[in-house]
Each structure stands twice: as structure tokens, then as C-alpha cells.
C-alpha positions as a printed NumPy array, in Angstrom:
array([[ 25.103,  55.912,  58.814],
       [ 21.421,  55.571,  57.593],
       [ 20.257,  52.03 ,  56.997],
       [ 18.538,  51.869,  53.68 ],
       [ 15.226,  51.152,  53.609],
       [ 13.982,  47.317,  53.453],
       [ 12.589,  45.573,  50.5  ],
       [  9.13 ,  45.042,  50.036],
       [  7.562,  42.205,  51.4  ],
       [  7.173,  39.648,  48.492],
       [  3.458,  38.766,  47.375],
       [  0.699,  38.552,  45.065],
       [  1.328,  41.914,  43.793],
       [  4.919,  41.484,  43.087],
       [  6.731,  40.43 ,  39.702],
       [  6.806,  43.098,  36.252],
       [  3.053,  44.328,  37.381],
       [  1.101,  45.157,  40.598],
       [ -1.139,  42.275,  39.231],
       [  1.385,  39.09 ,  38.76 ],
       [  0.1  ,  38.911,  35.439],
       [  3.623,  38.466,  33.989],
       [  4.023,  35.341,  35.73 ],
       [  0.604,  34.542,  34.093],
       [  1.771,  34.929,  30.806],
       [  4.837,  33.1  ,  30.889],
       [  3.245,  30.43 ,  32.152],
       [  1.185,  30.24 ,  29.519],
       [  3.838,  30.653,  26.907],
       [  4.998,  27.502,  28.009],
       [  2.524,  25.593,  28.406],
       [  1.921,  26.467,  24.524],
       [  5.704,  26.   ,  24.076],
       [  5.63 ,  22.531,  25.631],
       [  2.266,  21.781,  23.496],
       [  3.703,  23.123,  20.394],
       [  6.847,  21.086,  21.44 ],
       [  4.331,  17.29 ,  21.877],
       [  2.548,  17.872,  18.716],
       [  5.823,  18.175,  16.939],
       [  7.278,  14.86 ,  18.645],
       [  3.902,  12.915,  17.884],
       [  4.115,  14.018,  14.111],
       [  7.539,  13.194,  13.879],
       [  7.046,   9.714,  15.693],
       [  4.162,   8.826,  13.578],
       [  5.864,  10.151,  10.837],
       [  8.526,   7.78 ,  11.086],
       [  6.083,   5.417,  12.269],
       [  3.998,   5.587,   9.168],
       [  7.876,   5.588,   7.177],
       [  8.587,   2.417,   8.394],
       [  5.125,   0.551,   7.912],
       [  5.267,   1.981,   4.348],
       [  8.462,   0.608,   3.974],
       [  7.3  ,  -2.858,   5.796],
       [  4.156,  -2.632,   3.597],
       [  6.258,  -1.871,  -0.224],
       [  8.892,  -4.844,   0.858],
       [  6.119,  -7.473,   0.064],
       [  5.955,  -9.037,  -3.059],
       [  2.262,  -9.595,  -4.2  ],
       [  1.476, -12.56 ,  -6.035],
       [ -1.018, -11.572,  -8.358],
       [ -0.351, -13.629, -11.637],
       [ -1.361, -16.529,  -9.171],
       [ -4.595, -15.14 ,  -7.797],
       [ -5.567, -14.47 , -11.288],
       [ -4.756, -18.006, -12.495],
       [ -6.596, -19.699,  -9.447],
       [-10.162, -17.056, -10.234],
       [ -9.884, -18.923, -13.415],
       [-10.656, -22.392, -11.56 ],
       [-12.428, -20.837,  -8.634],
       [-15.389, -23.528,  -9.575],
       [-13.433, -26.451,  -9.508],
       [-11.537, -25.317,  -6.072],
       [-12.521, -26.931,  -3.444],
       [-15.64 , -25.631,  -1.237],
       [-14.612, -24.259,   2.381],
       [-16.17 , -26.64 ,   5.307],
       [-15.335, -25.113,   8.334],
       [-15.534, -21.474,   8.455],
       [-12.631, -19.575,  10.803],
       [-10.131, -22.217,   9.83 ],
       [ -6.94 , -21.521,   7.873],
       [ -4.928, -23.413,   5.344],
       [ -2.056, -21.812,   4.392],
       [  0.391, -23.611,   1.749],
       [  4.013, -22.398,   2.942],
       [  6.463, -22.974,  -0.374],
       [ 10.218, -22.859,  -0.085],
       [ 12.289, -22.152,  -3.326],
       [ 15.316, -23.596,  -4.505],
       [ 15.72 , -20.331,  -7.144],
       [ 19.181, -19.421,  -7.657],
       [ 18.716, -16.06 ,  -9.052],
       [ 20.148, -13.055,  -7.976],
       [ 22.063, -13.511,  -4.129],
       [ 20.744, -17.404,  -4.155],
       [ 23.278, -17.368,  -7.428],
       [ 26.212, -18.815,  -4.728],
       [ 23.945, -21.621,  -4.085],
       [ 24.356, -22.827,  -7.577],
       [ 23.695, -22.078, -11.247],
       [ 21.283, -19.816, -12.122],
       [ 19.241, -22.215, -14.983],
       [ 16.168, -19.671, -14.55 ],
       [ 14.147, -22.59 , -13.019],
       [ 12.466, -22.734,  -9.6  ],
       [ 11.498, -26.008,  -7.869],
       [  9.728, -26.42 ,  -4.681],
       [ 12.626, -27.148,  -2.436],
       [  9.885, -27.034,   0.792],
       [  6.019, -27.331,   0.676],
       [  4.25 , -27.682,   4.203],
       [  0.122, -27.067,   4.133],
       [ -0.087, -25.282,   7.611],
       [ -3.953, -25.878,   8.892],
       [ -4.837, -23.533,  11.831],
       [ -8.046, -24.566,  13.792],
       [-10.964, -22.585,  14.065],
       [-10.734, -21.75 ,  17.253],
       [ -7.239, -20.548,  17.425],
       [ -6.012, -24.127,  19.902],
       [ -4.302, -25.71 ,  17.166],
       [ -1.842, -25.907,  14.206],
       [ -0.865, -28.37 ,  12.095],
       [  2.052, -28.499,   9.517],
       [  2.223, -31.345,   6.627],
       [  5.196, -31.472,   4.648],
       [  5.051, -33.368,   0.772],
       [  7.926, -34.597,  -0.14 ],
       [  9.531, -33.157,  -3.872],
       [  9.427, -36.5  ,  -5.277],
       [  6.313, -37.47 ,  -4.148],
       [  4.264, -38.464,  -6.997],
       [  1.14 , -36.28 ,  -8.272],
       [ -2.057, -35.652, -10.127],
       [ -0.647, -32.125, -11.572],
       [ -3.359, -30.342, -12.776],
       [ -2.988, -28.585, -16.628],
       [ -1.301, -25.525, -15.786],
       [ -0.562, -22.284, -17.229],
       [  3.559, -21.566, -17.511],
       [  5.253, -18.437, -17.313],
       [  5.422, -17.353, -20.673],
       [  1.94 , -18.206, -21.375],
       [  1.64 , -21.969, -22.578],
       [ -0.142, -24.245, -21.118],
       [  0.495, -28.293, -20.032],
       [ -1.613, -30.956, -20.355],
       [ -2.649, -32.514, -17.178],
       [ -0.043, -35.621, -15.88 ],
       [  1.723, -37.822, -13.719],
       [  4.929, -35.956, -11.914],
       [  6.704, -35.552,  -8.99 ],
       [  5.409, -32.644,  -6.564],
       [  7.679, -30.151,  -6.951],
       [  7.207, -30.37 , -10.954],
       [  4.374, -28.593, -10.451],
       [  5.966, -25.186,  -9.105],
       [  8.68 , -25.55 , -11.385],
       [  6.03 , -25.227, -14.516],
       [  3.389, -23.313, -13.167],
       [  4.632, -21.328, -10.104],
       [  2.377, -21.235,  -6.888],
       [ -0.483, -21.584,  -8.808],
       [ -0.202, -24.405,  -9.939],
       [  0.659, -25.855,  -6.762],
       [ -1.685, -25.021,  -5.277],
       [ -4.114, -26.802,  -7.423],
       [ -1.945, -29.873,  -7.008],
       [ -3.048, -29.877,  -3.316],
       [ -6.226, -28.706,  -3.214],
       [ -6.606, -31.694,  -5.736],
       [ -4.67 , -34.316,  -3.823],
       [ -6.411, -33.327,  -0.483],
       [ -9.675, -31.366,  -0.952],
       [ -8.427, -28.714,   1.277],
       [ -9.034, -24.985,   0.309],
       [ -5.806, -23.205,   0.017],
       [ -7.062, -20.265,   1.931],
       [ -3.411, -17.966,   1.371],
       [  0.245, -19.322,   0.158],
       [  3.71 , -17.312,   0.834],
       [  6.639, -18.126,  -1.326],
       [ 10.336, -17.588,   0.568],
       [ 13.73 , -18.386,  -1.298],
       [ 17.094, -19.088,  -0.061],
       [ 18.052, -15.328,   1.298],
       [ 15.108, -14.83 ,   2.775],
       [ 15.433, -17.702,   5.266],
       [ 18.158, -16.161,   6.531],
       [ 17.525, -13.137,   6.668],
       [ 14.414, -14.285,   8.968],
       [ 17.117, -16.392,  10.919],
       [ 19.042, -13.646,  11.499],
       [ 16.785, -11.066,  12.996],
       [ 15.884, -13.419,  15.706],
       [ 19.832, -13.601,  16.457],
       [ 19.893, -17.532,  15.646],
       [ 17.961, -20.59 ,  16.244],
       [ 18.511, -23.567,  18.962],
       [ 18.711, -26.733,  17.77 ],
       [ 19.614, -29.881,  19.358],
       [ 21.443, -32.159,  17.845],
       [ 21.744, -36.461,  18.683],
       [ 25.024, -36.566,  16.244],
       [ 27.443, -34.66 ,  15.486],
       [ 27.296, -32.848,  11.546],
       [ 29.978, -32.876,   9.323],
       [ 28.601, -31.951,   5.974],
       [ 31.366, -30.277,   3.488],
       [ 28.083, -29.017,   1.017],
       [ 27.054, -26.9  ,   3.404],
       [ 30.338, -26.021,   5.735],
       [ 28.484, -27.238,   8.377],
       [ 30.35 , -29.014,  11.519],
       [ 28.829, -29.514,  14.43 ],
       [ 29.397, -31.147,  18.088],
       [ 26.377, -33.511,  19.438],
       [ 24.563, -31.066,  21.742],
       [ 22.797, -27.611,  21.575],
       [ 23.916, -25.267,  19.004],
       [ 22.255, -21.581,  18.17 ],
       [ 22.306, -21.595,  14.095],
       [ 22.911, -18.362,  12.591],
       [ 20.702, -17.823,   8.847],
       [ 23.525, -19.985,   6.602],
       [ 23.927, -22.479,   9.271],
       [ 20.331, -23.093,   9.066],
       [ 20.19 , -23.085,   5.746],
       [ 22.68 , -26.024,   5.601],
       [ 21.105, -27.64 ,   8.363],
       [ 17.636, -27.656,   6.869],
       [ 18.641, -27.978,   3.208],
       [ 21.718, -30.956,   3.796],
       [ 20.71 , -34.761,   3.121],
       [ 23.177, -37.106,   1.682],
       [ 25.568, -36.557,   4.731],
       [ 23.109, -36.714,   7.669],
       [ 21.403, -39.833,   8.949],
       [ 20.495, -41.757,   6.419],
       [ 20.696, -39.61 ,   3.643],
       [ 16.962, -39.827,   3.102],
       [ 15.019, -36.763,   2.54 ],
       [ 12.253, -38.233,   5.439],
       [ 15.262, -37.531,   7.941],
       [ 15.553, -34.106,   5.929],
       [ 11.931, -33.054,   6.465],
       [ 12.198, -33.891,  10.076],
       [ 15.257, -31.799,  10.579],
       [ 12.888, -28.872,   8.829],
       [ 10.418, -29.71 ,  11.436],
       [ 12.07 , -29.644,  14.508],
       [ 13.818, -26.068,  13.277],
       [ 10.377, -24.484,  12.383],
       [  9.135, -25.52 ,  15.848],
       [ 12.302, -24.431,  17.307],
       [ 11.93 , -20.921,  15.585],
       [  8.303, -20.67 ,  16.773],
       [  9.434, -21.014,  20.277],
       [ 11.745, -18.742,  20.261],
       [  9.784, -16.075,  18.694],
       [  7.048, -16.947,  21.263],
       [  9.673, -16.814,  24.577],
       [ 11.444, -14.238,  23.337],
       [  8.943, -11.701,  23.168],
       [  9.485, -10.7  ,  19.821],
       [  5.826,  -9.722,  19.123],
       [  5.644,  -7.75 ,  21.861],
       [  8.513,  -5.983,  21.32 ],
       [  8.609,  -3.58 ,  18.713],
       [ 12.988,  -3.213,  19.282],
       [ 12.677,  -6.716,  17.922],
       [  9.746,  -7.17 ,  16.08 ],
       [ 10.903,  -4.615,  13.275],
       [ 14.235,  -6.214,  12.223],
       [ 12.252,  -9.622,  11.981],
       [  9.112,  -7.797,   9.943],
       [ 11.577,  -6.238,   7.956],
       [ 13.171, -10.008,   7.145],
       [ 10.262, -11.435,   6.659],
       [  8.189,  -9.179,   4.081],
       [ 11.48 ,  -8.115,   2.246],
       [ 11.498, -12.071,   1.281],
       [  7.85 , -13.13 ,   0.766],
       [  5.916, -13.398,  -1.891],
       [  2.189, -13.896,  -1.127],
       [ -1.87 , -13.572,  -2.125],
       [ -2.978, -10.581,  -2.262],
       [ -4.764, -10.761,   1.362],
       [ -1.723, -11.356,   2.832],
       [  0.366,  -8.826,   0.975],
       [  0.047,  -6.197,   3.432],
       [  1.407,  -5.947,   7.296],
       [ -2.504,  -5.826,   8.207],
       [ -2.894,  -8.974,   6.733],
       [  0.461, -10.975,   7.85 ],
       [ -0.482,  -9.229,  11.353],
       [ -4.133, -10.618,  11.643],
       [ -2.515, -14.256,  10.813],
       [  0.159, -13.635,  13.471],
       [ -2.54 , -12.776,  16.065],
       [ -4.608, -15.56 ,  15.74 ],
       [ -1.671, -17.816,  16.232],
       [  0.556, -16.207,  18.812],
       [ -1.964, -17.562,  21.468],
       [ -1.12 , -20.893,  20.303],
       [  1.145, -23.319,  22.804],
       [  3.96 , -24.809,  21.575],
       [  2.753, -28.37 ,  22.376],
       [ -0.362, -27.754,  20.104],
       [  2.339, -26.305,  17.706],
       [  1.819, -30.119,  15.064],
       [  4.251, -31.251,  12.693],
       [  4.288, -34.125,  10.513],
       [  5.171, -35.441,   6.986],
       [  2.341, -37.001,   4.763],
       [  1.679, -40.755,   5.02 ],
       [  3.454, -42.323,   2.125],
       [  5.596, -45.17 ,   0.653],
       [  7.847, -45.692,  -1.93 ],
       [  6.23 , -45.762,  -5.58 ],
       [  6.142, -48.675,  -6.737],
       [  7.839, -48.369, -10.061],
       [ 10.719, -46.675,  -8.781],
       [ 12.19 , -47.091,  -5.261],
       [ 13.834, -43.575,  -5.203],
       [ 10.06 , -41.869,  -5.542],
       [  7.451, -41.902,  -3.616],
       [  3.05 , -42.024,  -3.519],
       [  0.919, -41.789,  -0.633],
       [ -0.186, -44.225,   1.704],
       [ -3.841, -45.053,   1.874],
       [ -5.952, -45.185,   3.483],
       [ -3.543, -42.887,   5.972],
       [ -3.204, -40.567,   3.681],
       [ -6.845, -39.816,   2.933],
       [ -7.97 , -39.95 ,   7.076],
       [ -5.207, -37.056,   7.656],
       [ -6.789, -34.966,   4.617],
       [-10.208, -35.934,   6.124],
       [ -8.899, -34.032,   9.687],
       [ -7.804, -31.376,   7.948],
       [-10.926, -30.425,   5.849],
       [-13.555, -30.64 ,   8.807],
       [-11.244, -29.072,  11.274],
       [-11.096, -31.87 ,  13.316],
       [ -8.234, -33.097,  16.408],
       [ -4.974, -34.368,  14.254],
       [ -2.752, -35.816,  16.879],
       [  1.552, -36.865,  16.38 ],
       [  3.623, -39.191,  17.891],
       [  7.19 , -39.763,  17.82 ],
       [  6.693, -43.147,  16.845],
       [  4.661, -44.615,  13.784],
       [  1.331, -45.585,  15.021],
       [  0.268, -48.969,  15.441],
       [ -2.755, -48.357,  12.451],
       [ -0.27 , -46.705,  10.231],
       [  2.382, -49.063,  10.554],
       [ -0.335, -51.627,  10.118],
       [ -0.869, -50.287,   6.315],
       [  2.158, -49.87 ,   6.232],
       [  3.441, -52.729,   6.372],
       [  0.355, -54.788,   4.771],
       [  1.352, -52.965,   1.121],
       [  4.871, -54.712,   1.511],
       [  4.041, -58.005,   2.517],
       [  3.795, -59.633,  -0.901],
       [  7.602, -60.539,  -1.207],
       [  7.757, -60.405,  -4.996],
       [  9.962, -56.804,  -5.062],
       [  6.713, -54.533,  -6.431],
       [  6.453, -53.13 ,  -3.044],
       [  2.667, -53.875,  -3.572],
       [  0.3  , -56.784,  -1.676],
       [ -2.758, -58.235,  -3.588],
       [ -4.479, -57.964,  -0.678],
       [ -3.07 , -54.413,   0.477],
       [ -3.407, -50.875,  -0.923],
       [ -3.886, -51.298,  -4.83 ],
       [ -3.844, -48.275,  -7.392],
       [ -7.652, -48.662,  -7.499],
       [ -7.968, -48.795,  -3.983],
       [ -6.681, -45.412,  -3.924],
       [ -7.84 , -43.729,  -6.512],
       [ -5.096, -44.577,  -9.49 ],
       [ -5.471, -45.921, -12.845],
       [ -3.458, -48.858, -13.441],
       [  0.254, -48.58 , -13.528],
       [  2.609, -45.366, -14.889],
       [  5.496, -47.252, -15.642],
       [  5.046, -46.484, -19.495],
       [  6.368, -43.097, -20.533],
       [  8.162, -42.81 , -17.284],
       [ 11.625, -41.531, -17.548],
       [ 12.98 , -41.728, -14.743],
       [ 14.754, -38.568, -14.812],
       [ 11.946, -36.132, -15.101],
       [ 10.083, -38.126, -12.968],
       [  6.898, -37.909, -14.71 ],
       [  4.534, -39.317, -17.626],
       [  1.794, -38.369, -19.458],
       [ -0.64 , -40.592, -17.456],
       [ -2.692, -39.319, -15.106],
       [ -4.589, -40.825, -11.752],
       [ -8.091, -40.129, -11.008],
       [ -9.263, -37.786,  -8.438],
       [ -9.373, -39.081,  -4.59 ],
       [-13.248, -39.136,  -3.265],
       [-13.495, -36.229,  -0.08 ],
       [-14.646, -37.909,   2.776],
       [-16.829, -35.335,   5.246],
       [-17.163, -37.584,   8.274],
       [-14.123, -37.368,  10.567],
       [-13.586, -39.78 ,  12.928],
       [-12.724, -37.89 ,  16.4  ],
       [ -9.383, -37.992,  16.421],
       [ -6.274, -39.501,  14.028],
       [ -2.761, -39.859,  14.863],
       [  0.193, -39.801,  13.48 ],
       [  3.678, -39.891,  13.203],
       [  5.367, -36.28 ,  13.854],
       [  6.296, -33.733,  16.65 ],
       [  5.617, -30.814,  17.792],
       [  7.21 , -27.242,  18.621],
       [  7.823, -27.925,  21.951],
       [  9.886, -31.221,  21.382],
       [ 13.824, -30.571,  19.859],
       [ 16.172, -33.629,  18.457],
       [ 17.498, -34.03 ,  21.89 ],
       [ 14.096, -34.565,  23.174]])
């Protein structure tokens, strides 16, 4: 038997041609393949990509019926002092329309359920929050309503300013109570709270007492808790159950959650996470309502960078120095001269430092404007309505209802010398109610 003859010995000749230039080509055909194949995965991931920033972008609702009523008082505005720093004017709405409807009745009103002035320092080391209470009472501005008509200039509580004349007029009410330039403002309602809530699966809070509010369904153990969106809501929102019923022991509850939220965003590494930034973008702009320079993912992004940076402990909360108005116990007016040295910090962008306890100077004022004995809340030698900037007494025409009057204060003198540092009464974003 014949052995049949061996292969060829394999080499560079060997393949479909004497050349290997087969190989060659097939190697080439996938290399285009696999090109072909990127290109295609790069266009369909920034396709999406650009999908879901158009969707991110189109969720936020832009304000402009405000930015067109504040260009019609751009010269009486205040001037900008500090260039770099921010002042943004964070409003919370009590609207029950649409979803908010199971909140209560729909009367086709607003109020300002929440307004904090958030102040972030030039050089990115800071942020402060100041809350005004609703029934704080205010210069309000004339203002322009919805439909058109406008109001004479008066006495009111805060919040009667959003109900009449939207942001806008808000706005005015602080620039003209404080002298700070409202630099952007974002409007969020009941759903939207939430919603943000939720896509940050819950909130910590530590509580001193236990809750029982039946308002809000709310019952909770002394101790930590993670909040989901409604719990929060009831948490923040609840008053005649908790503490003292007060809505100063409200506003600190709002506090400590906003500086609870921030930390968790911060340790959680939402920002840097796009898994888990996109279901809390997607939250946030489908329930804001803001300026135009903030309408826009570019614009909420460059406000998010130049705070991200910021610690928690340099994270500032506090209410605005005030008392109870004198001609009715269940309002309030601001304290001066407190009130005025806080503004003062926050127009020249200097230090504004809190403390769990009322300070010493504060206190001081405090407690000189009570001191009289005769029930008027007011000492002849203490804070005066022409000491800070009223015009006699608003008892006539007030209503007590409305909680405003025709009258109308004068306008509070801007200071531009800061003294180096003022503190108050607050906390910060690293403290909780346990701490």
C-alpha cells in the first residue's frame, strides 16, 4: 500500500492564494465591520443620549411672565455688590391643582407655603439658606395679577404676595425687604417634592419625639427614620401636632430635611452617577418652574457644580430674625437691628455664621423689645416702628383675616459695611434633630 503524499508545509503562501491576500482581506472586512459596528453604537448612544437631555431639557417649566414683569422694574432692583455670588429665592407652593387636588380644594389660588433666599458665596465655600415665615409681615410692592390688574402697594403677610402676583412679585417683596438681588428663583409644588424624594430612594431624618400626626398619616418612633416623598411631605408640611405647634418648629423641621437631602445627594454619589442622577434630574425639572437662565439642564447643571464642592458643615440654615407683630400675636415682623445685620452679610458676601442656640446679641434685642410689660410686645426704649423703618402703627384697616391693610412701611436703608462676621441662630447640613 502506497502512502499518500504529505501535505504541504503551512506558510506565508498558504490560504485561497499563493499570496495570503485572502487573509488580508478578511481582515480588513472586519476591521470595517467592527468600525461600521462602533459608529452605529455611538449614534445610537448619543442618540438616546441627546433623547433623554431633550426630554430633561422640555420637562422644565420656564417662567417667563415673571422675567418680563421684573425687566419692567429692572431700575428699581437692587444693584449687584459682589460679583460671582448667587441669590437664589427657592418658593414652595401650596397649589392644589391637578395631582396636589388630594391635598385639598382646588380654590385656583397659590400661596407661598415655603420661601428660603439661598445665598451662595463667591467663592464656592459657603451657602446660606433664610427661610420667611408666611405670616411674616411685608412691604408688598404694587404688583401685577394674573389676569392683568394691578394692586396698590400695602401692608400683608409674606406669602400674600405670591398669592397675587406669582414669583414676581415675590421677588420684589425681598429684594425690597433685604436689598439683595434675586439673581434666579425656582417654583416646586406639592408633587414635585416627592417626586424629588423619591428618586433619591428616601430621606434620613432623626427624630427627638415620636410623630403622631392624623393630617398627614404620619406615625413615627423617636429615632432614625428614611422618609419616602409623602412622608416628607407630612413631615415638612405638619404643625399643629408637632412640638409646639408653631410654624418656627415647622421651618426648622424644613431645615434639618433640606440639609439632610443635601447630604445624601452628596454621599451618595448621585452626581456622579448618571444610574442615579437621571431619575433625580428627571424629578426635579419635571416639577420646577424657573427664570429663564435656569430653564435649561446647562443652567441647573452650572448651579449644581458650583455647589457640589460645598461641605456639609458650610451647608447654613436659618430662619429670619423676627418677633411677633405687635398688633396681633399670631403674626409676625422682623427683628431689628438683627434683621438688617443678616441682610447686610448677605449683600456684601460676607461670613454668616449659626448656632443652635440664640445668640447672646440676638437674644439681647430680643428680649429688650419685650421688656415694657404693658402687653404691646414693644419697649420705649427698644426697637420702635421708626427705628426700623415703619410708619406708625397698621392696626387700622387690619382685618385680621387677610392679614393685611392698605398701609404701607417705608423702605429699610442698605447698609454696605459688613462687620466680619454675624451669627445666628440655625444649623447646618451636617447636623440632624438627633444631633
Amino acid at each position: 500500500m502506497t502512502d499518500s503524499a504529505a501535505p504541504p508545509p503551512l506558510g506565508p503562501g498558504s490560504g485561497s492564494s499563493p499570496t495570503g491576500a485572502g487573509r488580508v482581506r478578511r481582515r480588513r472586512r472586519w476591521l470595517r465591520y467592527a468600525a461600521f459596528g462602533a459608529a452605529f453604537l455611538v449614534l445610537v448612544a448619543g442618540g438616546a443620549g441627546w433623547i433623554l437631555y431633550e426630554k430633561l431639557d422640555g420637562n422644565i417649566t420656564e417662567d417667563t411672565d415673571a422675567a418680563a414683569e421684573l425687566a419692567r422694574y429692572e431700575k428699581e432692583r437692587p444693584t449687584v455688590l459682589v460679583d460671582g455670588a448667587q441669590n437664589l429665592l427657592l418658593i414652595g407652593s401650596d397649589s392644589r391643582a391637578g395631582k396636589n387636588g388630594k391635598y385639598g380644594r382646588n380654590d385656583g389660588t397659590q400661596r407661598s407655603d415655603t420661601t428660603i433666599l439661598l445665598h451662595v458665596s463667591a467663592d464656592r465655600k459657603s451657602a446660606t439658606a433664610v427661610s420667611f415665615p408666611r405670616d411674616l409681615m411685608v412691604d408688598v410692592p404694587a404688583c401685577r395679577k394674573p389676569d392683568g390688574e394691578r394692586i396698590e402697594p400695602m401692608f400683608a403677610m409674606f406669602n400674600y404676595a405670591f398669592e397675587v402676583g406669582g414669583s414676581a412679585c415675590t421677588i420684589r417683596t425681598v429684594e425690597k425687604m433685604t436689598g439683595v438681588r434675586i439673581d434666579h428663583h425656582m417654583v416646586v409644588d406639592f408633587q414635585g417634592f416627592k417626586n424629588m424624594v423619591d428618586a433619591v430612594d428616601g430621606v434620613e431624618v432623626c427624630l427627638d419625639k415620636p410623630i403622631d400626626d392624623p393630617d398627614s398619616h404620619l406615625k413615627l418612633a423617636a429615632g432614625r427614620h428614611v422618609l419616602d416623598g409623602e412622608q416628607a411631605l407630612g413631615y415638612v408640611r405638619a404643625r399643629k401636632t408637632l412640638g409646639n405647634g408653631s410654624d418656627t418648629e415647622r421651618m426648622d423641621r424644613q431645615q434639618q430635611f433640606l440639609g439632610a437631602l443635601v447630604t445624601k445627594v452628596q454621599s451618595n454619589g448621585v452626581l456622579l452617577n448618571p444610574a442615579k442622577l437621571y431619575p433625580v434630574l428627571d424629578a426635579a425639572t419635571s416639577s420646577l418652574t424657573t427664570d429663564p437662565g435656569l430653564a435649561s439642564l446647562r443652567g441647573l447643571y452650572d448651579l449644581v457644580r458650583g455647589m457640589r464642592g460645598i461641605p456639609a458643615d458650610h451647608i447654613q440654615f436659618l430662619t429670619v430674625p423676627r418677633q411677633s407683630y405687635v398688633y396681633n400675636a399670631n403674626r409676625d415682623q422682623l427683628l431689628e437691628p438683627a434683621a438688617e445685620r443678616l441682610f447686610t452679610q448677605l449683600r456684601t458676601d460676607a461670613t454668616v455664621v449659626v448656632t443652635k442656640e440664640t445668640p447672646a446679641d440676638v437674644q439681647a434685642e430680643t428680649d429688650q423689645s419685650y421688656d415694657n410689660g404693658d402687653g404691646t410686645g414693644m419697649s420705649d426704649e427698644g426697637i420702635s416702628y421708626e427705628d426700623s423703618g415703619y410708619e406708625g402703627g397698621y392696626d387700622e384697616g387690619y382685618d385680621g383675616d387677610d392679614g393685611w391693610s392698605d398701609e404701607k412701611p417705608g423702605a429699610a436703608s442698605p447698609s454696605p459695611t459688613p462687620s466680619p462676621a454675624a451669627t445666628f441662630r440655625g444649623n447646618t447640613a451636617a447636623q440632624d434633630g438627633c444631633g
